[in-house]
SETIMI-785801 format. One record per atom (N, C-alpha, C, O): residue in one letter; atom name; z, x, y. Coordinates in Angstrom, 3 decimals, padded with zeros to 6 digits. Each point is the difference from the previous one (the first is absolute). Layout:
N
a CA Z X Y
...
END
This chain:
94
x N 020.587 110.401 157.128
x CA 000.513 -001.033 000.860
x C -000.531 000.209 001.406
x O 000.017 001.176 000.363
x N -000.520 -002.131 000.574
x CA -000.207 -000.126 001.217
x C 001.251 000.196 000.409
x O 001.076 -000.034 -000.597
x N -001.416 000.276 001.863
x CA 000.964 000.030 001.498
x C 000.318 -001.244 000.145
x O 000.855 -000.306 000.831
x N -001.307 -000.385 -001.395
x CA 000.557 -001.514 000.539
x C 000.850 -000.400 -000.920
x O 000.975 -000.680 000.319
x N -001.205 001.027 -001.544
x CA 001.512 -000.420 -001.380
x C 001.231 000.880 000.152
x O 000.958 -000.262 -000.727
x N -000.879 001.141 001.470
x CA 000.501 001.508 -000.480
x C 002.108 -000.975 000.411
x O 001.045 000.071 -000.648
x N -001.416 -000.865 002.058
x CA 001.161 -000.197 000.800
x C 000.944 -001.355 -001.624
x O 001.213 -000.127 -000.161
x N -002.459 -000.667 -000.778
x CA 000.780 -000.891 -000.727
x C 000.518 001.172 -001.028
x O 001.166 000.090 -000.383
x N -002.108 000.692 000.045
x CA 001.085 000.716 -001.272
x C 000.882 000.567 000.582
x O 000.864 000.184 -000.858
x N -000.443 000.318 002.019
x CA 001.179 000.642 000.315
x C 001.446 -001.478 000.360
x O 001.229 000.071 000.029
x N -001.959 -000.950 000.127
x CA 000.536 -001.082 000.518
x C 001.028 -000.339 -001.595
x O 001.227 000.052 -000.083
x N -002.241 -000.398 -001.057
x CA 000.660 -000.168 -001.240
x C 001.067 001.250 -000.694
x O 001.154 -000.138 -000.405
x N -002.226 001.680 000.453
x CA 001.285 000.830 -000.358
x C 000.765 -000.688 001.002
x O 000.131 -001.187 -000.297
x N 000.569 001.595 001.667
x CA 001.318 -000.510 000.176
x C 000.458 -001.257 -000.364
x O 001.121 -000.184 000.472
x N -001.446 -000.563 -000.986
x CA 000.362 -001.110 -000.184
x C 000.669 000.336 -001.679
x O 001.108 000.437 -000.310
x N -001.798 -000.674 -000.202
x CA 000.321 001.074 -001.425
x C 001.359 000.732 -000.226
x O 000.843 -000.096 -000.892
x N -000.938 000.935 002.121
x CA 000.741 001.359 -000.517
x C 001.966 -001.296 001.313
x O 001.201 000.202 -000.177
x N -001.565 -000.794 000.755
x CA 001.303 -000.664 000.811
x C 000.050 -000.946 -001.315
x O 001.029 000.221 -000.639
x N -001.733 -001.065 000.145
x CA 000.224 -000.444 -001.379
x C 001.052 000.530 -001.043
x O 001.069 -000.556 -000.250
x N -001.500 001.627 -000.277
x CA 000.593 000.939 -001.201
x C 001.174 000.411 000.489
x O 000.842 000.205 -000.875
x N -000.397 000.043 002.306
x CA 000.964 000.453 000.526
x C 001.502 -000.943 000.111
x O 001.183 000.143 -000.309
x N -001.881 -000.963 000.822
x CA 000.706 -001.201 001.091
x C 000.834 -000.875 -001.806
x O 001.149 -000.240 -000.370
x N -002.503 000.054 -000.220
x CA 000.097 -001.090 -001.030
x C 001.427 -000.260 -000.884
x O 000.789 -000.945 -000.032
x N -000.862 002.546 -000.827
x CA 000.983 000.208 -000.431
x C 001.428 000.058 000.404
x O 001.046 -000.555 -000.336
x N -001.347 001.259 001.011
x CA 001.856 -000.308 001.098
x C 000.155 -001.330 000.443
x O 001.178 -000.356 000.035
x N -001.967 -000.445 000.296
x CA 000.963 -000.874 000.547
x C 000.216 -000.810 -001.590
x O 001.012 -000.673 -000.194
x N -001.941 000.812 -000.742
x CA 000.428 -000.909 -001.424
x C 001.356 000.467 -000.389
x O 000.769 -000.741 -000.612
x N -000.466 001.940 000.950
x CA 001.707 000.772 -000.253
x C 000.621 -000.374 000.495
x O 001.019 -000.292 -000.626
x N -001.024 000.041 001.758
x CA 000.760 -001.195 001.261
x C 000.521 -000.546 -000.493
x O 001.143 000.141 -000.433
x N -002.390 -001.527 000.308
x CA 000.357 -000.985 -000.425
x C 001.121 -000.357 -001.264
x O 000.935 -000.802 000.022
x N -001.497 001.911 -001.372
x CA 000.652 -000.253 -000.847
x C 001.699 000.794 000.292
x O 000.988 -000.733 -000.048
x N -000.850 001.986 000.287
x CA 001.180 000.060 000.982
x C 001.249 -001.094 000.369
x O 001.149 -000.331 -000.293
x N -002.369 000.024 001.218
x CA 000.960 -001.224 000.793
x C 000.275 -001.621 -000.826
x O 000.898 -000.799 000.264
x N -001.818 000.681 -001.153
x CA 000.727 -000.918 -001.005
x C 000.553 000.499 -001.034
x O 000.236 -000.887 -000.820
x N 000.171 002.202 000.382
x CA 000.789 000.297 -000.824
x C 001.590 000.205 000.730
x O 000.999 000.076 -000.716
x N -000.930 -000.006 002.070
x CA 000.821 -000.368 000.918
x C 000.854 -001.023 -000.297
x O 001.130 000.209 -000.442
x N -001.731 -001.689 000.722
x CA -000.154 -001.134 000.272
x C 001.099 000.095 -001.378
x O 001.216 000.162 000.101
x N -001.778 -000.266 -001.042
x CA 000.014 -000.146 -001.476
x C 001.482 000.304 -000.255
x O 000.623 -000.868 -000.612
x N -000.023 001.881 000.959
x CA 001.306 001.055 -000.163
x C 000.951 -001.104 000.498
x O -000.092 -000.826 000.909
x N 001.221 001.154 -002.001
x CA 001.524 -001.490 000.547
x C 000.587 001.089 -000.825
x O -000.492 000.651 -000.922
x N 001.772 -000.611 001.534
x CA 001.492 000.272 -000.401
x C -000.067 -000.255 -001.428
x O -000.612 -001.015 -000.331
x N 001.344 002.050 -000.975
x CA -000.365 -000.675 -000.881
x C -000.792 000.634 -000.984
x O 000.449 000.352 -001.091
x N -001.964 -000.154 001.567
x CA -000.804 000.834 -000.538
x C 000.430 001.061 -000.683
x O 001.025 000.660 000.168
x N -002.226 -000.493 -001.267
x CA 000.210 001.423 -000.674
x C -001.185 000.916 000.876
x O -001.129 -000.489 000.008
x N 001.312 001.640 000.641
x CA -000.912 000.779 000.344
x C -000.426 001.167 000.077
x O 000.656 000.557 000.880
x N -001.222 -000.029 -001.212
x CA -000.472 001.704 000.303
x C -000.120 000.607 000.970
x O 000.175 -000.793 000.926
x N -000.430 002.022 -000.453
x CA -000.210 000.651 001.142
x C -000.417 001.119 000.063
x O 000.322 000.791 -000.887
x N -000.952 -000.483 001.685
x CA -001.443 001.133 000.026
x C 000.795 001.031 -000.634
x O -000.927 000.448 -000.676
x N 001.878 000.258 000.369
x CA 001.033 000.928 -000.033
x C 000.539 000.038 -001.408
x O 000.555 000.874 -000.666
x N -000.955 -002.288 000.412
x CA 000.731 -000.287 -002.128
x C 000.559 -000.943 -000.303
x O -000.265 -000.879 -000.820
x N 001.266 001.066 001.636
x CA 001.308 -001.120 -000.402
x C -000.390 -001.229 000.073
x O -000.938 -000.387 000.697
x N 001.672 -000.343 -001.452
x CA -000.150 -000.774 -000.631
x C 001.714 -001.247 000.395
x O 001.158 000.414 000.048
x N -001.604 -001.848 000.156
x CA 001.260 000.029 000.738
x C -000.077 -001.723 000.107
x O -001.044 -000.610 -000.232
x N 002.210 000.001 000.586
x CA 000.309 -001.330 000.466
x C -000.389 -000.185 001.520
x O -000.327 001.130 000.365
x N 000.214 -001.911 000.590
x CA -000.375 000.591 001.362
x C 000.942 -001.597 000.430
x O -000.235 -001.204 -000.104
x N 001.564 002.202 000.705
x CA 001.210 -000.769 000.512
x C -000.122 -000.180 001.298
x O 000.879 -000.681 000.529
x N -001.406 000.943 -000.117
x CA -000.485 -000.311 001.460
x C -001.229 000.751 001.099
x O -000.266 001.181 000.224
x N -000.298 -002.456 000.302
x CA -001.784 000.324 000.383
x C 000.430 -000.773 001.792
x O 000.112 -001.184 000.318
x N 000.027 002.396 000.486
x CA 000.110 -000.716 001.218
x C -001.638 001.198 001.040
x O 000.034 001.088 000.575
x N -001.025 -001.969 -000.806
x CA -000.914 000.593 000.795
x C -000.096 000.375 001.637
x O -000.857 000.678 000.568
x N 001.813 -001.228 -000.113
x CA -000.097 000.002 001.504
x C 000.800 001.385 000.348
x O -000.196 000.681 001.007
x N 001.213 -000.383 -002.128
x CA 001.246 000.861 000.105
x C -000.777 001.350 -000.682
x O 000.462 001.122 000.207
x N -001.761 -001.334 -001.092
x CA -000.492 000.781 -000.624
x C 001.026 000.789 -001.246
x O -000.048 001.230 -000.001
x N 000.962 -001.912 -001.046
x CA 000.046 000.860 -000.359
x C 000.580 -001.262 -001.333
x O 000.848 -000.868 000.204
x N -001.467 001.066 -001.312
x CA 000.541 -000.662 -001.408
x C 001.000 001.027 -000.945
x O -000.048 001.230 000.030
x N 000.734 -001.848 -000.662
x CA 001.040 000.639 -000.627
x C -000.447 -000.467 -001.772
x O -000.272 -001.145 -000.358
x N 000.300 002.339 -000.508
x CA -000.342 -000.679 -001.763
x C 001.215 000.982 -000.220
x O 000.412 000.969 000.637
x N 000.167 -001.866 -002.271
x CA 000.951 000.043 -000.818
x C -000.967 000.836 -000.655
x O -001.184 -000.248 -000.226
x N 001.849 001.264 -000.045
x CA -000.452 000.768 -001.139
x C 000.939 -000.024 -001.794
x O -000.233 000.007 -001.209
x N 000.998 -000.027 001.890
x CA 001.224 -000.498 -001.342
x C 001.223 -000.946 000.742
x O 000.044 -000.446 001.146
x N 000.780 000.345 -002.104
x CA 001.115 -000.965 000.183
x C 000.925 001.116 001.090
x O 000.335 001.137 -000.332
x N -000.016 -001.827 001.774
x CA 000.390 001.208 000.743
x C -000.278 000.584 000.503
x O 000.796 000.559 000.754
x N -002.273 -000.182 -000.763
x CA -000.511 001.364 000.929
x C -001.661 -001.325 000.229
x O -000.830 -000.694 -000.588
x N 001.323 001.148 001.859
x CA -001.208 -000.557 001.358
x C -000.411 001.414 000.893
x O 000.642 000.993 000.340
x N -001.960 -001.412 -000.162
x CA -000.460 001.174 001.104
x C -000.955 -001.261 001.060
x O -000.444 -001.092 -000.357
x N 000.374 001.729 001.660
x CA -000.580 -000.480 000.651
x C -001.539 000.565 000.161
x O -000.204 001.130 -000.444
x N -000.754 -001.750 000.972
x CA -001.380 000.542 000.106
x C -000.893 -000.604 000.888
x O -000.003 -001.176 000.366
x N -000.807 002.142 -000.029
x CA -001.336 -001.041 000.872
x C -000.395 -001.089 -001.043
x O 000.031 000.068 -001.229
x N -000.511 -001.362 002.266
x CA -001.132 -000.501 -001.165
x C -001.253 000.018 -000.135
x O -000.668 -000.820 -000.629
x N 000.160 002.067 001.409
x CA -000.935 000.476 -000.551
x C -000.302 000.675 -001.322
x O -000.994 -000.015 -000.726
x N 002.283 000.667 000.643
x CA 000.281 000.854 -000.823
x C -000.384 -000.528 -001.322
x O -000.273 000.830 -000.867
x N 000.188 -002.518 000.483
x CA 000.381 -001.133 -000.959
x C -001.647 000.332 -000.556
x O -000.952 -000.082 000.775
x N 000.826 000.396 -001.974
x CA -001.690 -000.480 -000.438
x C -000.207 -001.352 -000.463
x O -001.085 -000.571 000.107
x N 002.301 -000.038 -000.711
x CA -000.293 -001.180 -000.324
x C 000.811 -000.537 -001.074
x O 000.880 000.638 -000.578
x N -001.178 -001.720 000.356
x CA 000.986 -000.524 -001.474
x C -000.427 000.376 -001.231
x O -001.132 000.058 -000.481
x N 002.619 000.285 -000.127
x CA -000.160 000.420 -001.732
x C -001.057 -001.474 -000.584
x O 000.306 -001.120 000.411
x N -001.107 001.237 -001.046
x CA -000.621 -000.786 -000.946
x C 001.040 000.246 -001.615
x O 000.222 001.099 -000.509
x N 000.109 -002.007 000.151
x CA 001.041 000.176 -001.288
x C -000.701 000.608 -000.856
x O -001.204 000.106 000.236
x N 001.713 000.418 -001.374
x CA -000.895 000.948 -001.416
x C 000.389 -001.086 -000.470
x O 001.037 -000.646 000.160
x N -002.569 000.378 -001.163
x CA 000.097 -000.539 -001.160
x C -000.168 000.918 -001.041
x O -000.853 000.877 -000.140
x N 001.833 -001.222 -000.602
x CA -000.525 000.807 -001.310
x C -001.168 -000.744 -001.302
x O -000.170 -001.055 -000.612
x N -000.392 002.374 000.736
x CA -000.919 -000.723 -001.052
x C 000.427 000.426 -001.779
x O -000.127 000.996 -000.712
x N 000.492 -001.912 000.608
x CA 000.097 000.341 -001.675
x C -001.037 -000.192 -001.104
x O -000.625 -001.014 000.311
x N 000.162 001.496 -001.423
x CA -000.677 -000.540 -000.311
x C -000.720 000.409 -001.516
x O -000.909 -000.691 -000.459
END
């Protein structure tokens, strides 16, 4: 390579490497923040932690949602804490 190309390939690695970086996180964001959106009182949901739960109340400003775990027993939690909604089991018979 000349002295005169040397400044575009360094130009593309960084470009490249703020690419690979940048890209992915904000696609987590995004999906994040519409799995947010998505969440109502109601829900069945999981959480980074296991449980497994009804989610009786989602107040984001207050930061803190509450899931039914059984008939009677509520715990409160971040909603960060929330990974997301149960998808139902189907059973496959067959």
């Amino acid at each position: 390579m000349g002295q005169g190309t040397d400044w575009v390939f360094w130009v593309v690695i960084m470009t490249l490497i703020v690419v690979f970086l940048y890209v992915p996180q904000w696609m987590s964001r995004r999906r994040r923040q519409q799995q947010e959106k998505d969440l109502a009182v109601g829900d069945r949901v999981f959480t980074i932690g296991g449980f497994i739960g009804t989610l009786t109340r989602y107040d984001r400003e207050a930061n803190i949602a509450r899931l039914r775990l059984a008939e009677g027993f509520e715990v409160d939690i971040m909603p960060d804490a929330i990974g997301g909604k149960q998808v139902p089991h189907e059973d496959k018979q067959g």
